[in-house]
Legacy VTK file of the C-alpha trace (Angstrom):
# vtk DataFile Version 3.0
C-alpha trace
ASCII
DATASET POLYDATA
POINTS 325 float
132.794 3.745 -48.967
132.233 2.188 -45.591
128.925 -0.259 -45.033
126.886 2.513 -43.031
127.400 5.014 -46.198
126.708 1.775 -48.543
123.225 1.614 -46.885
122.850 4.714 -46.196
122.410 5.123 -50.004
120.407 2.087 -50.906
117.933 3.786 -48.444
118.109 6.945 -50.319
117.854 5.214 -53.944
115.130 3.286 -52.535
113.240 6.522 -51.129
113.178 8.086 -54.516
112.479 4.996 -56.443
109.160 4.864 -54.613
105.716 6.414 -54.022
103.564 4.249 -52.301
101.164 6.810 -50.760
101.307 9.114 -53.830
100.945 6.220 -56.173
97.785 4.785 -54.020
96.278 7.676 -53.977
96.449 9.118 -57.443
93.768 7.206 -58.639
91.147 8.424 -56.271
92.234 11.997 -57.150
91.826 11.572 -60.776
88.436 10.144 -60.302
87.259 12.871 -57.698
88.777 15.673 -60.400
86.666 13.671 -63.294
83.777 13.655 -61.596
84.009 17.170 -60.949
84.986 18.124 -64.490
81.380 16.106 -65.286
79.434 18.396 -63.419
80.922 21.279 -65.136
78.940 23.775 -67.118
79.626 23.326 -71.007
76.944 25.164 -72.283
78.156 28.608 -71.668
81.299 31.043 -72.009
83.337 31.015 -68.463
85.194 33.981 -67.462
88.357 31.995 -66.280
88.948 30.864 -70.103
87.561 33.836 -71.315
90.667 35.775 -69.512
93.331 33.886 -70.426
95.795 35.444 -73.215
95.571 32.313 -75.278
91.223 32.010 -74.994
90.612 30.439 -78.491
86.962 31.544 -79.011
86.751 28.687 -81.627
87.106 25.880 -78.342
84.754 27.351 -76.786
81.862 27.134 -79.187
83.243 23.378 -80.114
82.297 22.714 -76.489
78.905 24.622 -76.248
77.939 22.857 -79.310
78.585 19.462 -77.932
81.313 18.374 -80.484
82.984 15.158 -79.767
86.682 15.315 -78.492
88.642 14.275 -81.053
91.810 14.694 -78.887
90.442 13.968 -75.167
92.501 15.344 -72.160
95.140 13.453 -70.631
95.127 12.190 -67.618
96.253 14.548 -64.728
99.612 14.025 -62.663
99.843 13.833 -59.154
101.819 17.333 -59.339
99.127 18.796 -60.830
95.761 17.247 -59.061
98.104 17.810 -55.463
98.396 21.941 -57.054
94.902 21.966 -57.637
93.726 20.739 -54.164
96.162 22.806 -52.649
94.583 26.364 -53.987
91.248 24.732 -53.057
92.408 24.537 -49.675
93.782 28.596 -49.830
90.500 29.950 -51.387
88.270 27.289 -48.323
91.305 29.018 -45.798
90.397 32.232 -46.552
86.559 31.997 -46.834
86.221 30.719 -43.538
87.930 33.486 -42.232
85.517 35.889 -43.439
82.999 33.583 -42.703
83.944 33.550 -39.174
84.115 37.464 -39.030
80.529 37.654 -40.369
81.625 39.863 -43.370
81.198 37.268 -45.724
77.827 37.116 -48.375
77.202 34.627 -51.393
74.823 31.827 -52.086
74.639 29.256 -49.117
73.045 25.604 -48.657
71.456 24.467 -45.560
72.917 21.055 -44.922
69.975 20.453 -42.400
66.730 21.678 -44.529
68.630 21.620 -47.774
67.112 25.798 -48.420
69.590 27.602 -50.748
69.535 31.227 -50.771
72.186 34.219 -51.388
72.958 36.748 -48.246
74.619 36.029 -44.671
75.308 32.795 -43.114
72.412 32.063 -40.950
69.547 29.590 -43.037
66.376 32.072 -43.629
64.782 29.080 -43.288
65.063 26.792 -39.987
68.012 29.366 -38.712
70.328 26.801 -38.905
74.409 27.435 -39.063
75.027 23.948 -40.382
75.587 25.466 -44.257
77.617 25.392 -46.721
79.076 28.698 -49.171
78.465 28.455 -52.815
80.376 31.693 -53.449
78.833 34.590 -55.778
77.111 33.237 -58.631
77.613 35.270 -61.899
75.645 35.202 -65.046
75.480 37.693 -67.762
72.521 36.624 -69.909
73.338 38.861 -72.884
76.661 37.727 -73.290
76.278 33.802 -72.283
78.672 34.015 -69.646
78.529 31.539 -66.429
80.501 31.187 -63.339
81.384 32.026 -59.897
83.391 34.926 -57.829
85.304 33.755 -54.609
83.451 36.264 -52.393
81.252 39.052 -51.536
81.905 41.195 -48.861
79.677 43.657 -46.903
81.353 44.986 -43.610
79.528 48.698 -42.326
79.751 51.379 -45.540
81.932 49.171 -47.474
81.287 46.100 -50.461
83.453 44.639 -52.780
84.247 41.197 -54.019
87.280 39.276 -53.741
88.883 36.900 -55.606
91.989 34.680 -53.536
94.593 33.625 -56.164
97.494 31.108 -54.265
100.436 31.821 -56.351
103.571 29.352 -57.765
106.252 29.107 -60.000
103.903 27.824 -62.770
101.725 31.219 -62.191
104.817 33.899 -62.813
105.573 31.435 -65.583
102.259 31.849 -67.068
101.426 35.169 -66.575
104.664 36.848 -66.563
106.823 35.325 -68.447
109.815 38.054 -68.519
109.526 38.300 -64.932
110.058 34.632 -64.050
112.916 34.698 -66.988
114.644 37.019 -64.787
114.743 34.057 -61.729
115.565 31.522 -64.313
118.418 33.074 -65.143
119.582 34.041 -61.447
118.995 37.582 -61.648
116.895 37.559 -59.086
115.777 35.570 -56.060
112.128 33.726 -55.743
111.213 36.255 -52.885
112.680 39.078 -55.236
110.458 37.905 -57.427
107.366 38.050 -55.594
108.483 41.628 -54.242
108.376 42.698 -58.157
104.743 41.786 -57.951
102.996 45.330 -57.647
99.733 44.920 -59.455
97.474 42.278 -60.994
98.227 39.810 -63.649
96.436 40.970 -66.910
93.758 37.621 -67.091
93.073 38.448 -63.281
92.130 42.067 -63.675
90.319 40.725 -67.222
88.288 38.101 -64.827
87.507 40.726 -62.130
86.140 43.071 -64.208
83.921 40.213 -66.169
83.004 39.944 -62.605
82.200 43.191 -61.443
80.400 44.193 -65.146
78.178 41.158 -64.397
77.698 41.492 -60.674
77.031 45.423 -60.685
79.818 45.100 -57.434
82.416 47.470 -58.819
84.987 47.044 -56.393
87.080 43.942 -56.150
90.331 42.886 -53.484
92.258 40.746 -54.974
93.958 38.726 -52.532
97.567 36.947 -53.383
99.102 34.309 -51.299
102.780 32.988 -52.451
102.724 29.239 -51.641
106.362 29.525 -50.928
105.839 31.542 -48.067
102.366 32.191 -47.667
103.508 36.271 -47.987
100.066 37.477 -48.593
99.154 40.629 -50.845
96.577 42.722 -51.540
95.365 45.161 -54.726
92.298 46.794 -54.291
90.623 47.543 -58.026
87.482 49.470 -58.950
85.557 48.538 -62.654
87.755 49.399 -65.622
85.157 48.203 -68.336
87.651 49.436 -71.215
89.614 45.808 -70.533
86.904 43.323 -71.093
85.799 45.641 -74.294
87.345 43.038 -76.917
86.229 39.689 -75.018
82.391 40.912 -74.948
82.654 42.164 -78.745
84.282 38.347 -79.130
81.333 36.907 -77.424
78.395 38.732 -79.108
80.401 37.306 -82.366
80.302 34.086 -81.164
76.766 33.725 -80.028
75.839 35.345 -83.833
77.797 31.907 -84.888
76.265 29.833 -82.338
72.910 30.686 -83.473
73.706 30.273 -86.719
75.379 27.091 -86.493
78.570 28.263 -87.885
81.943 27.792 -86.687
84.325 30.267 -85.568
87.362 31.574 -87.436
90.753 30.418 -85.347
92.578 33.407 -84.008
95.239 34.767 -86.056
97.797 34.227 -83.950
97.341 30.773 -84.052
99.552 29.902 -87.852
99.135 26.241 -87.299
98.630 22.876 -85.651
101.154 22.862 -83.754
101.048 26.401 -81.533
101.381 26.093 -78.245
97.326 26.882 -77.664
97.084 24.003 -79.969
99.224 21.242 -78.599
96.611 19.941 -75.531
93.306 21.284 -77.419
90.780 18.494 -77.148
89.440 19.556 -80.731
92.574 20.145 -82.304
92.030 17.196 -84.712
88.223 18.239 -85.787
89.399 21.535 -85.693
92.470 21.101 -88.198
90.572 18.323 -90.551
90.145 20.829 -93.387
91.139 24.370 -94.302
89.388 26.981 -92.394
86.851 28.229 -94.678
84.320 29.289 -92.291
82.292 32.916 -91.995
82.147 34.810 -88.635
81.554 37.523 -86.516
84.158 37.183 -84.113
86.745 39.659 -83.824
90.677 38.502 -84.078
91.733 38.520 -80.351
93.860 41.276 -79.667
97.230 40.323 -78.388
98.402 42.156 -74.853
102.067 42.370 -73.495
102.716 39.643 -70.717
101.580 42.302 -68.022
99.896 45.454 -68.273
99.000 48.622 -65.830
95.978 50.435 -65.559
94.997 52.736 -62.618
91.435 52.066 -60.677
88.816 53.929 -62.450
85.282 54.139 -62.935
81.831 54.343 -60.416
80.893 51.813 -58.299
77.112 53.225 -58.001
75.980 51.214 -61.094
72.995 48.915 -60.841
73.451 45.447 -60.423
72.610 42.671 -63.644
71.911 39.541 -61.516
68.516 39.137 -59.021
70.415 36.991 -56.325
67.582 34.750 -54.270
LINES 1 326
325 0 1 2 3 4 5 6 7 8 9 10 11 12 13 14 15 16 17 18 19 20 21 22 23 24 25 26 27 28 29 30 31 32 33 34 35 36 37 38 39 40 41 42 43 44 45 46 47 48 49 50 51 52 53 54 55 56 57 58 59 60 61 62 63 64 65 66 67 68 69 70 71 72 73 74 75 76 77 78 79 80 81 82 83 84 85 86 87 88 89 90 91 92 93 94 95 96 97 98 99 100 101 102 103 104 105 106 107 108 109 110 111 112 113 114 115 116 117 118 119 120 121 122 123 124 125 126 127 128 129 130 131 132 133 134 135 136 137 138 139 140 141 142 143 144 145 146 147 148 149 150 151 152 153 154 155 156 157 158 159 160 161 162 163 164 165 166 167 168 169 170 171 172 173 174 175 176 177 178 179 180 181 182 183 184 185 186 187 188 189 190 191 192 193 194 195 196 197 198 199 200 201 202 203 204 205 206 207 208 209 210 211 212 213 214 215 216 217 218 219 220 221 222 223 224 225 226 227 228 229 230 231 232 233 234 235 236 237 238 239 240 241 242 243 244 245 246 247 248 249 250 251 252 253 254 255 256 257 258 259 260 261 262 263 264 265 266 267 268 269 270 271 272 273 274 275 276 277 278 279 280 281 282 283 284 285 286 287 288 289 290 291 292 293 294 295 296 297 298 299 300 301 302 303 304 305 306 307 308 309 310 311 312 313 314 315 316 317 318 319 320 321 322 323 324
């Protein structure tokens, strides 16, 4: 190997050996992400967990009930906190956009007069544009649930939320697992992969509909962007209230327990300590101290395949179940 080549690879070696910016600023993103995690809700049921095909109903109501963590998160990568900000900065792309085309409604903060109030963009108040969105809020009293949609839309006869999801490798992973298989294994291409995407994952079209049954909004675009790309898709959806059925039967059994200070029965599907849902639980060890002897309401979950159809149905007259000020 001649002496240019010889260097030419100590550079290289050298390049991946080191992180300096990464590594300098990893520390300021893991206290910006606990901060936010501080300021998080924990007091009631929030339809992104809710939605997911491994929800354990039994975490939840360890965290409502303020239960120590017996096995407390660790902390995040730089991957991960760098995947996180990067969605952040899809769903703030996309807002602004709608922003800018004055279709775009949801809860809004005057930065000059501080007034908060849900509608268009212009402060009620001292008709200031200096503001900032807060999305839709959403809160279902009856069922404890707390949490936010991406966007409400109003443009002439039409209205509908939306909800922007960026998607990855990690998402087909997650959410289709037989679909990303077939990549893994080189039957098909990435791009052949996204072009096999013709409908919602199951946990969206569970969250939507949380969404729209607590909103009143029965119509929801949800709006795909493949980070590989930035391909963009779009699947309009109307209320299908017969796929959140088993989480809101789950929830009035939970808040039974919670006001009777019991505990949850784990989901069946979980056989032991060491499932998958298990592994990263932040009360796994509280939760596996003793057998589980406890008394409850709450339904087993009921298990769905990876992905599931479903064609738009129901009305979108109904009345809506939050006052928005």
């Amino acid at each position: 190997m001649t002496e240019d080549a010889w260097k030419i690879e100590a550079m290289k070696a050298k390049i991946k050996s080191k992180s300096t910016v990464s590594s300098m600023l990893h520390k300021l993103m893991l206290d910006e992400y606990k901060d936010k995690s501080a300021l998080r809700d924990t007091k009631h049921f929030h339809p992104s967990e809710l939605c997911k095909r491994d929800w354990c109903v039994r975490q939840s109501v360890y965290k409502i009930m303020g239960m120590e963590e017996s096995n407390p998160e660790r902390p995040k990568a730089f991957t991960t906190l760098n995947v996180f900000e990067e969605g952040n900065l899809i769903h703030r792309k996309w807002q602004n956009w709608l922003n800018k085309a004055g279709v775009l409604r949801g809860q809004w903060f005057c930065l000059e007069c501080e007034h908060q109030w849900y509608g268009e963009n212009s402060c009620p108040e001292c008709k200031s544009l200096q503001v900032s969105y807060r999305e839709v809020p959403i809160y279902d009293d009856e069922h404890h649930i707390l949490g936010h949609s991406d966007g409400h839309v109003v443009s002439g006869d039409e209205e509908f939320l939306i909800e922007i999801k960026s998607l990855g490798m990690g998402t087909f992973r997650y959410e289709n697992f037989p679909l990303f298989n077939k990549y893994a294994k080189k039957e098909i291409t990435a791009d052949q992969m996204w072009n096999e995407l013709t409908r919602p994952f199951l946990s969206h079209l569970r969250q939507g509909n949380l969404y729209m049954h607590c909103t009143g909004i029965h119509r929801m675009i949800f709006i795909y962007e493949w980070k590989a790309s930035q391909a963009v898709k779009e699947f309009n959806v109307v209320y299908q209230p017969e796929v959140i059925t088993d989480i809101l039967y789950q929830l009035r059994g939970a808040i039974y327990d919670l006001e009777a200070n019991m505990i949850p029965k784990r989901p069946e599907w979980i056989d032991s300590k060491d499932h998958q849902a298990c592994k990263y639980c932040t009360y796994k060890k509280i939760c596996w101290s003793s057998d589980d002897e406890s008394t409850s309401k709450v339904q087993s979950e009921i298990r769905y395949p990876e992905e599931t159809g479903g064609s738009d149905a129901g009305s979108a007259g109904a009345d809506r179940r939050i006052i928005r000020r």
